[in-house]
C-alpha positions in Angstrom: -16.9 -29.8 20.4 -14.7 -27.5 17.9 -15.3 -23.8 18.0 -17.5 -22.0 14.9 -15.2 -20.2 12.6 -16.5 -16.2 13.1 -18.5 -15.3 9.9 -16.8 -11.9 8.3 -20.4 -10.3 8.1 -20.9 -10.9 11.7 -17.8 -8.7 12.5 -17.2 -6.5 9.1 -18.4 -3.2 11.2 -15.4 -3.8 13.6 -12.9 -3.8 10.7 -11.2 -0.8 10.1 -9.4 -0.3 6.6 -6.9 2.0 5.9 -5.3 3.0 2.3 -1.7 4.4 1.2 0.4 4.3 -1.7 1.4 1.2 -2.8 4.8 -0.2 -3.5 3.1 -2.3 -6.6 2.5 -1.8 -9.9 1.1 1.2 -11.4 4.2 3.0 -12.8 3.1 6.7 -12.9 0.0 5.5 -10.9 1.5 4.6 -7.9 2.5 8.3 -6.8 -0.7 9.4 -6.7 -3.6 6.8 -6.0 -3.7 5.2 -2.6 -4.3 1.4 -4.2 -2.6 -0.6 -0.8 -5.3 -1.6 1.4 -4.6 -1.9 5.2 -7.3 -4.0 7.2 -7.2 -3.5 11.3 -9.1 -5.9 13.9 -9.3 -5.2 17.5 -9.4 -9.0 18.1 -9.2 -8.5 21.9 -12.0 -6.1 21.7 -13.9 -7.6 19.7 -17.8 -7.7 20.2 -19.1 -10.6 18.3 -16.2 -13.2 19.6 -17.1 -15.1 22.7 -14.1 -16.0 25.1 -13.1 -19.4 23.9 -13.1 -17.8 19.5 -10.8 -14.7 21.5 -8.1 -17.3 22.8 -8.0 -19.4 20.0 -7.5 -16.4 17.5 -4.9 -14.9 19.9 -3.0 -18.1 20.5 -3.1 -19.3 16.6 -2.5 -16.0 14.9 0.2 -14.2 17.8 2.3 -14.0 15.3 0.2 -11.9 12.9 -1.0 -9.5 15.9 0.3 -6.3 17.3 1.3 -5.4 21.1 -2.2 -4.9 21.7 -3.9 -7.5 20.1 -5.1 -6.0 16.9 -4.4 -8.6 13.7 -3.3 -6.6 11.0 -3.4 -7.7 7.4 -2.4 -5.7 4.1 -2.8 -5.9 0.3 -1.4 -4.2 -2.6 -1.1 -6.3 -5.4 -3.7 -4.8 -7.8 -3.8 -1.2 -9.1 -7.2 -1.1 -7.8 -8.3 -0.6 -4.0 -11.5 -2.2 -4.3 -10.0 -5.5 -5.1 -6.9 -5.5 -2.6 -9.8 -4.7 -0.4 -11.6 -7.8 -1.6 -8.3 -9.6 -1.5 -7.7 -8.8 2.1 -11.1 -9.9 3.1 -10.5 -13.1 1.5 -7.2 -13.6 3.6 -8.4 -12.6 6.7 -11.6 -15.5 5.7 -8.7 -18.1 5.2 -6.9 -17.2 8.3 -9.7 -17.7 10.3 -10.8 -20.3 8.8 -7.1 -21.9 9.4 -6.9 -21.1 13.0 -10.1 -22.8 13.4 -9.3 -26.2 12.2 -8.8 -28.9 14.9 -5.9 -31.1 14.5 -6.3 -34.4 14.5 -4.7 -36.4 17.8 -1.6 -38.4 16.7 -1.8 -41.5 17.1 1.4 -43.8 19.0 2.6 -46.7 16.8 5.1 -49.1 17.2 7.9 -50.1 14.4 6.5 -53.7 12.5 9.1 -56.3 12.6 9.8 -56.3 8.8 10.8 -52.8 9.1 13.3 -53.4 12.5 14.8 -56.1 10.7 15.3 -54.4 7.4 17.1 -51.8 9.2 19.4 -53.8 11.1 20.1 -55.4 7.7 21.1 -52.5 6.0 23.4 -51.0 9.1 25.0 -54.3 8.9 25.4 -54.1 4.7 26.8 -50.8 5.9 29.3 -51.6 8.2 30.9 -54.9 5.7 31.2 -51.9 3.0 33.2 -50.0 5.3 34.9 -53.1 6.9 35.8 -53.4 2.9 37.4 -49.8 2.9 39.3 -50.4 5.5 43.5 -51.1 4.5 44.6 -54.6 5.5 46.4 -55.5 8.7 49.6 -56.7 8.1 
C-alpha cells in the first residue's frame, strides 16, 4: 500500500523561514528589503512523519538535504517576501508530492518478429552500401 503524501498544515509549525536580501529584481530595493525567503525542515526530526514517510523523504530528496538531514528550499523571484514565501510553500508541496509517487514496475518484453527482421534487413541494406564504397579488387 503507497505511503500518504504529509499534508503542509500538518507540519507548517516545524518549518522554519528565514529572509535575506535577495539577488533578484528590485533595483534600488534589493539593498534594503529582505524579499528572498529561505524555508528549513528538520526532516529527520520531524514530529508528524512516521518512519516509513522519514525514509522515503530522505532517500528521494538526499540530494536536496543537508549533512543533517534538514531539506532546505529558497525563493527570491518576486520583490515581495510574502509571495516567495507562498512560492516556497508551493515547492516544497510539489516535492513532496513527487517523492511520494510510486513508480510503476516495468514490465519485460520480448522484440516481435517484424521488428528482428526489419533490423536484420536494414544492417544488411547497410553493409551492400558500404560493400558499394568499397574500391574494386583488381
Amino acid at each position: 500500500m503507497p505511503e500518504s503524501v504529509p499534508h503542509i498544515e500538518d507540519i507548517k509549525d516545524e518549518l522554519q523561514f528565514t529572509t535575506s536580501r535577495s539577488s533578484g529584481p528590485g533595483g534600488q530595493n534589493v539593498n534594503k528589503v529582505n524579499s528572498k525567503v529561505i524555508l528549513r525542515w528538520d526532516v529527520a526530526n520531524s514530529l508528524h512523519l512516521n518512519e516509513k514517510q522519514k525514509d522515503i523523504i530522505l532517500n528521494k530528496l538526499k540530494s536536496r538535504l543537508t549533512k543533517e538531514q534538514v531539506l532546505v528550499l529558497q525563493e527570491q523571484e518576486s520583490r515581495s517576501q510574502l509571495v516567495n514565501k507562498e512560492e516556497v510553500i508551493i515547492k516544497l508541496k510539489d516535492l513532496l508530492k513527487k517523492a511520494f509517487v510510486v513508480k510503476k514496475k516495468r514490465k519485460p518484453t520480448k522484440p516481435t518478429k517484424t521488428s528482428i527482421q526489419k533490423r536484420v534487413k536494414e544492417k544488411k541494406l547497410k553493409g551492400e552500401k558500404k560493400q558499394w564504397r568499397q574500391k574494386p579488387d583488381h
